[in-house]
C-alpha positions in Angstrom: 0.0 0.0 0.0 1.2 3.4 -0.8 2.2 5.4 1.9 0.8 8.9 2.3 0.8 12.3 3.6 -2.5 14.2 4.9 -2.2 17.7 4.6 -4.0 20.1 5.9 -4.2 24.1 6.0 -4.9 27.1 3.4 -2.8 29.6 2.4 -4.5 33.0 0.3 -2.9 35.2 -1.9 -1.7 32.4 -4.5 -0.7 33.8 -8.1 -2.8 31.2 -11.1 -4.0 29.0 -7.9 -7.6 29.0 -10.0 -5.9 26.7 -12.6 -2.6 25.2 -11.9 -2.4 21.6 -12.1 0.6 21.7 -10.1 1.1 23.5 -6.2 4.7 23.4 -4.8 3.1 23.7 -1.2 5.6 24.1 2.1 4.3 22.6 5.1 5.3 21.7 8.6 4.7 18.0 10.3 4.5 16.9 13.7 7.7 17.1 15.0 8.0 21.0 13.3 10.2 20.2 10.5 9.4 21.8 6.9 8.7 19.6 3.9 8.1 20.7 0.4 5.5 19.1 -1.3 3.5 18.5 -4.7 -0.1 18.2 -4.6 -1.5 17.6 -7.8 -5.2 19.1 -8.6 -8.0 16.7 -8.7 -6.3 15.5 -5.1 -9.6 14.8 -3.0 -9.6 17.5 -0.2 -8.0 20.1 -2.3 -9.6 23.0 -4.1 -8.4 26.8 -5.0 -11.3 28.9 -4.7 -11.0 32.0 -6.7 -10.1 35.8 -5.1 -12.7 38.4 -6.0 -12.8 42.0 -5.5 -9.4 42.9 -6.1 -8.6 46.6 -6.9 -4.5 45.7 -7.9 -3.6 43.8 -9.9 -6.5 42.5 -11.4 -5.4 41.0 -14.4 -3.6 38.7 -12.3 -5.5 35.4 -11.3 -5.2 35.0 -7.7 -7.2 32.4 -5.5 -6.7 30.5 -2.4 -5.1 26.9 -1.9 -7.3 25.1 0.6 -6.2 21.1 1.9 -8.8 19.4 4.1 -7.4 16.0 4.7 -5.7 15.7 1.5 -3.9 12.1 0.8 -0.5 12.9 -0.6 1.8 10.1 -1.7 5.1 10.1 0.3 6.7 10.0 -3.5 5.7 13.5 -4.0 7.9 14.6 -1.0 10.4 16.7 -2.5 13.9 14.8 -1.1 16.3 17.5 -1.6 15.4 20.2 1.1 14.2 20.1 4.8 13.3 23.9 6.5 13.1 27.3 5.2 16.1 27.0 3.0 13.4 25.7 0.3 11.5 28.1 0.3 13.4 31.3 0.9 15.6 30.2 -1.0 13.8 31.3 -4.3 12.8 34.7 -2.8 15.8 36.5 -3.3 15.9 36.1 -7.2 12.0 37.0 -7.2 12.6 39.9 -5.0 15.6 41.4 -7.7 13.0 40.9 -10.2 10.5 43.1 -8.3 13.3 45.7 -8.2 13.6 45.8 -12.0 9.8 45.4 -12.5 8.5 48.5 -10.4 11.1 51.1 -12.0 9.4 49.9 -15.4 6.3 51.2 -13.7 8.1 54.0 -12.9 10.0 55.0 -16.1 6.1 54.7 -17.8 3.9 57.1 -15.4 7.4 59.5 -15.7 7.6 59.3 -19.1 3.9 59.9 -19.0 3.6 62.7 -16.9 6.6 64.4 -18.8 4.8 64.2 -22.1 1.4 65.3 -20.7 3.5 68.7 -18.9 4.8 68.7 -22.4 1.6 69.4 -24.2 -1.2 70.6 -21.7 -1.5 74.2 -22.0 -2.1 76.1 -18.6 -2.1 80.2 -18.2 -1.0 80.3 -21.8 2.1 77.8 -21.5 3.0 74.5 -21.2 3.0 73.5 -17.5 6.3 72.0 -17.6 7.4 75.6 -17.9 6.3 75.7 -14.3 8.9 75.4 -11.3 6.9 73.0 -9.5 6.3 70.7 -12.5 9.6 70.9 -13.6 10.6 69.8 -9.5 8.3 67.1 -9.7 10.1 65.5 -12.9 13.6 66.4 -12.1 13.1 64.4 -8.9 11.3 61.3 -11.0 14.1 61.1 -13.5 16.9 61.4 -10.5 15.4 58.8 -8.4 14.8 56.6 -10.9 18.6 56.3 -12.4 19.3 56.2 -8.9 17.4 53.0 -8.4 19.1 51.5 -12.2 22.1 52.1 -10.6 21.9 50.3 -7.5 19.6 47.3 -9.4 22.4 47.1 -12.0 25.2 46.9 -9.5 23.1 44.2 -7.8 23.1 42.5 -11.0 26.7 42.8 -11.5 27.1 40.7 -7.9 24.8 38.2 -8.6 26.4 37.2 -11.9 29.7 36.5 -9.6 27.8 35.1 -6.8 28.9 37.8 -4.4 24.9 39.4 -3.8 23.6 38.9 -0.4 19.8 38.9 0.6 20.4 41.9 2.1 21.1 43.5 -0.3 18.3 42.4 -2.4 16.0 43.4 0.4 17.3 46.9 -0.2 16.9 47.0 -3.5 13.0 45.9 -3.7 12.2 48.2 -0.8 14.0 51.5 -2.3 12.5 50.7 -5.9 9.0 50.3 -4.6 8.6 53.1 -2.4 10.2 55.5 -5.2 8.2 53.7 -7.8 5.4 54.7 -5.6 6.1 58.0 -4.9 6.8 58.7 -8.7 3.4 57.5 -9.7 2.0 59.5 -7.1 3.3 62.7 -8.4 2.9 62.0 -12.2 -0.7 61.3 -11.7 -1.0 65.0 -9.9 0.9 66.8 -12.9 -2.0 64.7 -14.9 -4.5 66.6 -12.7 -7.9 65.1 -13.2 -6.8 63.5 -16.3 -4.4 61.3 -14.2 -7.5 58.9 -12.9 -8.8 58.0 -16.0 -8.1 55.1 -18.1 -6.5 56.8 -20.9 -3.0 57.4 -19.1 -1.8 54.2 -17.0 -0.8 55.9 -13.8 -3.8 55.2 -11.8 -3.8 51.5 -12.8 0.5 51.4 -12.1 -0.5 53.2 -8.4 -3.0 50.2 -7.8 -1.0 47.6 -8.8 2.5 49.1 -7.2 -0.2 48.8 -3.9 0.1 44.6 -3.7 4.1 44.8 -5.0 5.3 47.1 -2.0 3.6 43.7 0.0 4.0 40.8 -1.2 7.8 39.0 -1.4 8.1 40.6 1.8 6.4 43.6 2.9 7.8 47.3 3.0 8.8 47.2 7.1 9.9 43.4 6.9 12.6 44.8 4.2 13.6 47.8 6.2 14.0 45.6 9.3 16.3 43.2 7.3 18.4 45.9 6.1 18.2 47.5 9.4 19.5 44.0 10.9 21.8 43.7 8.6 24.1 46.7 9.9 23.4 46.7 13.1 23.7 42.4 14.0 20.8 43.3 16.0 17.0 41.1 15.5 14.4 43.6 15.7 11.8 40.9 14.5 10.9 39.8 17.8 
């Protein structure tokens, strides 16, 4: 007889959970040690409900994986990895992606806003010829080659395996909260205009709303970074 694993638990917030065949699920037994598991859809006991009423990123499928006394065979144990090594161990890769991905946002409601600035007429000029306006988008194109520099350099690292998570950590938590603050201010040099749906600022500042959370939320990175250079564990 096959030997088997019951699972149970749920866990929200899982990217294409409404139709993956296939969940790479991290879970603890009795004794507190960490397994990584495949569960297969169509498993009795396991289903993946769908998420509604999102407001970010809603083009995005998200739903729920929920195990109620699922039978998984003992050959779908993955045999490699035991703790949180597995499963932090992929974050720090997805977390430099993040960094990249959120100054794209960035570099498109700057590039945006410029544009608009560009061509709206205000008190017979373009308001680009305006101090503030001009402040706004001298601080969006600084901050953002300041955050290609520092995700570049990063990149640099990683290729000779000298990167740390740390680092990392820095990385996605600067980009986000200047990606965040640039859409912010590009989508008030739009005016009204900037919350309609014919720029994409207002739909970057929802979606820029779930990446400043999830891989690790804003204050988790600051307190890594902040542990990092101290030696001090603020976590608990």
């Amino acid at each position: 007889m096959q030997e088997t694993i019951i699972l149970n638990g749920a866990k929200m917030w899982i990217s294409n959970a409404p139709f993956a065949q296939v969940a790479v699920v991290w879970a603890k037994d009795e004794a507190g040690e960490v397994h990584g598991l495949i569960v297969e859809r169509g498993m009795e006991g396991f289903s993946t409900p769908t998420t509604h009423g999102k407001w970010s990123l809603r083009a995005s499928a998200t739903g729920e994986l929920v195990f109620d006394n699922v039978k998984v065979p003992k050959k779908n144990m993955l045999p490699n990895v035991k703790g949180m090594k597995g499963p932090l161990g992929c974050l720090t890769k997805a977390r430099y992606g993040i960094a990249w991905g959120v100054i794209g946002a960035a570099m498109d409601c700057y590039d945006t806003a410029l544009r608009y600035s560009q061509e709206r007429i205000q008190f017979g000029k373009p308001i680009g010829a305006f101090q503030l306006q001009q402040k706004k988008l001298a601080e969006m194109i600084t901050e953002i080659t300041k955050a290609q520099l520092l995700n570049w350099r990063l990149g640099v690292l990683m290729n000779e395996g000298k990167v740390t998570p740390q680092q990392v950590s820095m990385a996605k938590r600067n980009s986000c909260e200047i990606a965040t603050n640039i859409c912010r201010d590009a989508r008030q040099i739009l005016g009204g205009m900037g919350i309609t749906g014919e720029y994409p600022v207002m739909r970057h500042m929802m979606n820029l709303e779930s990446v400043i959370t999830y891989e690790g939320t804003h204050d988790i990175h600051l307190l890594i970074t902040g542990m990092d250079i101290t030696g001090f564990n603020a976590f608990k």
